[in-house]
Every structure is written in structure tokens, then in C-alpha cells.
C-alpha positions as CSV (number, residue, x, y, z in Angstrom):
1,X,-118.6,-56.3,-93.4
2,X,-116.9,-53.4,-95.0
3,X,-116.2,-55.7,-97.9
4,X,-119.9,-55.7,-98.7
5,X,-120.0,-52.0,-98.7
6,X,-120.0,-51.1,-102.6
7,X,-118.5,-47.5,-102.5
8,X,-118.0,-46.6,-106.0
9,X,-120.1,-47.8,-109.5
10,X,-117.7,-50.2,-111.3
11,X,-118.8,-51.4,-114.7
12,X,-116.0,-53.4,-115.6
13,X,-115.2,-57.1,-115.0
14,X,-112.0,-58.0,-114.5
15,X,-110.0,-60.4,-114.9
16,X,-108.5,-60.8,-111.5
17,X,-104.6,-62.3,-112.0
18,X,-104.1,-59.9,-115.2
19,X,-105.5,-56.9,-113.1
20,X,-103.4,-57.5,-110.3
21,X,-100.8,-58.0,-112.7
22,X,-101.4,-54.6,-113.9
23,X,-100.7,-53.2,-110.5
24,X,-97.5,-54.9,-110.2
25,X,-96.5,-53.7,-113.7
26,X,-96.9,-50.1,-112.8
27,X,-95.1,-50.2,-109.8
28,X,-92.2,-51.9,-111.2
29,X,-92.1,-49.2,-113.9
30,X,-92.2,-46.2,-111.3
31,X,-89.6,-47.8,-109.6
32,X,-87.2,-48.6,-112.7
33,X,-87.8,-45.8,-114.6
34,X,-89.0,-42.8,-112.6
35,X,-92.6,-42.7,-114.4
36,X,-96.2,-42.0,-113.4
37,X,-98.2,-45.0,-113.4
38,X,-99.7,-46.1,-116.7
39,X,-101.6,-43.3,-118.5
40,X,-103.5,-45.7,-120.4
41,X,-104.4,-49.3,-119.6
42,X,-106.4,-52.0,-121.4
43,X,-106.3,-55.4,-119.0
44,X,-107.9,-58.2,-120.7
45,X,-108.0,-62.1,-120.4
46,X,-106.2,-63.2,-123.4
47,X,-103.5,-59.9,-124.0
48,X,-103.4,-56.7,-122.0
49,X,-101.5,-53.5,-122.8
50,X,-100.7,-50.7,-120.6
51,X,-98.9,-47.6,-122.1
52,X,-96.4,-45.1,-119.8
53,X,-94.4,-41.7,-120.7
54,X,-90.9,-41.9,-120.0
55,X,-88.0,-39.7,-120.8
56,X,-86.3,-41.8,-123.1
57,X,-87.0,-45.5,-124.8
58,X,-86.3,-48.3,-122.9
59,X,-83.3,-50.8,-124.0
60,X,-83.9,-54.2,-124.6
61,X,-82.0,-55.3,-121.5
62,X,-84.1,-52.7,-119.3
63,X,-87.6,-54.3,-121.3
64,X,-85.9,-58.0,-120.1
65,X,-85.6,-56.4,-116.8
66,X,-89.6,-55.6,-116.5
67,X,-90.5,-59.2,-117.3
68,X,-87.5,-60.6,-114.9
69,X,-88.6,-58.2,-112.0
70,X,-92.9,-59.3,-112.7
71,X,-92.0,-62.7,-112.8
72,X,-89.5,-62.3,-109.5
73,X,-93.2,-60.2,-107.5
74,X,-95.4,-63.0,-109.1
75,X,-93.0,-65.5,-107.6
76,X,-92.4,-64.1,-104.3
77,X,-96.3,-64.9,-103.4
78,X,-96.9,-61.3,-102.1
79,X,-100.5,-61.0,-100.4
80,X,-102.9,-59.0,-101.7
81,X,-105.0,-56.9,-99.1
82,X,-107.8,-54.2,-98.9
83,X,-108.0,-51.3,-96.2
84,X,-110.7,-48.8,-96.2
85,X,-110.1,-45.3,-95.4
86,X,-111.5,-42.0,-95.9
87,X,-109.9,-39.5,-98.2
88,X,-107.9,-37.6,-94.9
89,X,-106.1,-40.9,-94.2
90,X,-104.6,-41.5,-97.7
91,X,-101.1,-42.3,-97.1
92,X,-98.7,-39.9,-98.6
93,X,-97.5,-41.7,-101.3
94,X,-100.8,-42.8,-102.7
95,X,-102.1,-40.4,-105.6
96,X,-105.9,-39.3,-105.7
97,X,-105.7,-37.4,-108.7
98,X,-106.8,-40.4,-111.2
99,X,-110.1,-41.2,-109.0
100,X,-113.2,-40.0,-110.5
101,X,-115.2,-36.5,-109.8
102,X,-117.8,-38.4,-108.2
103,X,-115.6,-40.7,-105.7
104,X,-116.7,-41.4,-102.5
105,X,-115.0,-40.4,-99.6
106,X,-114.4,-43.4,-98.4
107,X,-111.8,-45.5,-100.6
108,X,-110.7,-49.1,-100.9
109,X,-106.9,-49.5,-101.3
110,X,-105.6,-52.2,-102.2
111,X,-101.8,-53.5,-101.1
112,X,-99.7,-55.9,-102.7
113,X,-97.5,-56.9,-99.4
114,X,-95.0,-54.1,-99.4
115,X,-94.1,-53.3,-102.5
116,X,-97.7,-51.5,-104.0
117,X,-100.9,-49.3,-102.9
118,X,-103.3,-47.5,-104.4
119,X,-107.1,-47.0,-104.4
120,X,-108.9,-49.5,-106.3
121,X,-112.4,-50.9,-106.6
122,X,-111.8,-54.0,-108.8
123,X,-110.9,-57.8,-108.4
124,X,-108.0,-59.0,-107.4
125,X,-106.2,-62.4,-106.6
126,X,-105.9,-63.2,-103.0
127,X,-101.7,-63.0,-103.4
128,X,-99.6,-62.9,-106.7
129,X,-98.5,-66.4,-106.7
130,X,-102.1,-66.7,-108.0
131,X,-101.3,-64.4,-110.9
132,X,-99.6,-67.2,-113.3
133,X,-96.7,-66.2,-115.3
134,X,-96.3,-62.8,-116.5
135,X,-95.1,-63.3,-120.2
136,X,-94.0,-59.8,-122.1
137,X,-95.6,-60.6,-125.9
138,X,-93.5,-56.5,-127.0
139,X,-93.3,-52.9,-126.4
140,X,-93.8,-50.1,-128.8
141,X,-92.1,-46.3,-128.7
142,X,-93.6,-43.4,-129.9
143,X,-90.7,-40.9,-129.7
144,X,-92.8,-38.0,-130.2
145,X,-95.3,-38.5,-127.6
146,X,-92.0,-40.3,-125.5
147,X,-94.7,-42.9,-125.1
148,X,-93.9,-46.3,-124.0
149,X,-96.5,-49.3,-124.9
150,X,-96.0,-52.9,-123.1
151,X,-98.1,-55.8,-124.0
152,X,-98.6,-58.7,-122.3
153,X,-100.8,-61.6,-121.2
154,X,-100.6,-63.6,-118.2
155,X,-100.6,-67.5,-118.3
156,X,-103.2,-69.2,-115.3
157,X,-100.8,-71.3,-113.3
């Protein structure tokens, strides 16, 4: 099976809800606010923090937004999938530029129903209703670097 296949060296472990958590996060910020996805991410069991650059800092009301729209994805029990493909069947909107020099040229993208892809070789839950509930513990704005930090943890259902 493809699935046994590994393609890439991974040396992390991840916690599977927070790290599809994480994919979830960065789409809902690309879609809210124009941004890339997160420029820096640390996904852990007990907190996780994932940092973006946006044009100007977010409002409170745009910040209750994020955890409203998370919690909404979580909720709607979206299925996770996988699809293998080589590097000349990336879908358009799926960026290759994060992926490391060495990549193989066969990726592993991982969906989350409609709403996310991108190539991935970590764990993930089987659909988001697995993920728990997405709780926002603050943000942080660094004007001059028009950096925007979230910090969160996600709570096992």
C-alpha cells in the first residue's frame, strides 16, 4: 500500500488532533486575512503557537473570529484524506516552495474535506471532529516585523 511507502525522513512526532489543528488554523487565516501560511509553527500536546505576517494587527473581534471559525471546521467533522502524487500533478493552489531541498518527487497531500491541502508527511486525525476543541489561550503583535503570534491548545474530546 502507498501508505506504507515512507517518502520523506520525518523526525518529529506529532501530536495528531493539534497538527491537524494546525492545518485548519492556517487556512482559516489565508482565508480571513489574505496571509501566507504560518511562517513559523511550534505544535505541541499541551500549547502550540503558530506565528503569521499580516498587513495590519488583528482586532479583538477578528481574533474571536479565528477561534469561532476553528471551532465551526472542528465541528463540521470534515474528513481528513491523503493522495499521492508526483511533483507534475500538484494542484495549482498547493505551494511547494516550503518542502525541503531534498523532497522526493513523489508527495503525500493531505486534504481536510474541501476546505485545505497541502503536502504533508505527518499524523493526522482521521476527520476534525477528532481534533477536540480548539481553545485560543492569546495572540501577540510585533508591529515592526507586522508579525502576528496565536497560541493555543487543543482539548481531547
Amino acid at each position: 500500500m502507498a501508505e506504507d511507502y515512507i517518502l520523506n525522513d520525518h523526525n518529529k512526532e506529532e501530536f495528531p488532533p493539534a497538527h491537524t489543528a494546525e492545518h485548519l488554523l492556517n487556512q482559516v487565516m489565508i482565508r480571513l486575512f489574505g496571509c501566507e501560511r504560518s511562517y513559523n509553527a511550534h505544535i505541541e500536546r499541551k500549547k502550540s503557537k503558530m506565528s503569521f505576517h499580516l498587513s495590519s494587527k488583528p482586532s479583538r473581534q477578528q481574533e474571536r473570529e479565528i477561534e469561532r471559525e476553528m471551532q465551526r471546521l472542528i465541528d463540521e467533522d470534515l474528513s481528513v484524506t491523503f493522495e499521492f502524487v508526483t511533483r507534475d500533478e500538484i494542484p495549482e493552489d498547493v505551494k511547494l516552495d516550503r518542502l525541503p531541498d531534498d523532497a522526493s518527487e513523489t508527495l503525500r497531500l493531505v486534504r481536510i474535506g474541501d476546505y485545505d491541502v497541502c503536502p504533508c508527511i505527518g499524523k493526522h486525525v482521521r476527520s476534525t471532529g477528532q481534533i477536540g476543541r480548539f481553545e485560543m489561550l492569546g495572540t501577540n503583535w510585533d508591529e515592526h516585523e507586522h508579525s502576528f503570534r496565536v497560541r493555543f491548545k487543543i482539548i481531547a474530546p
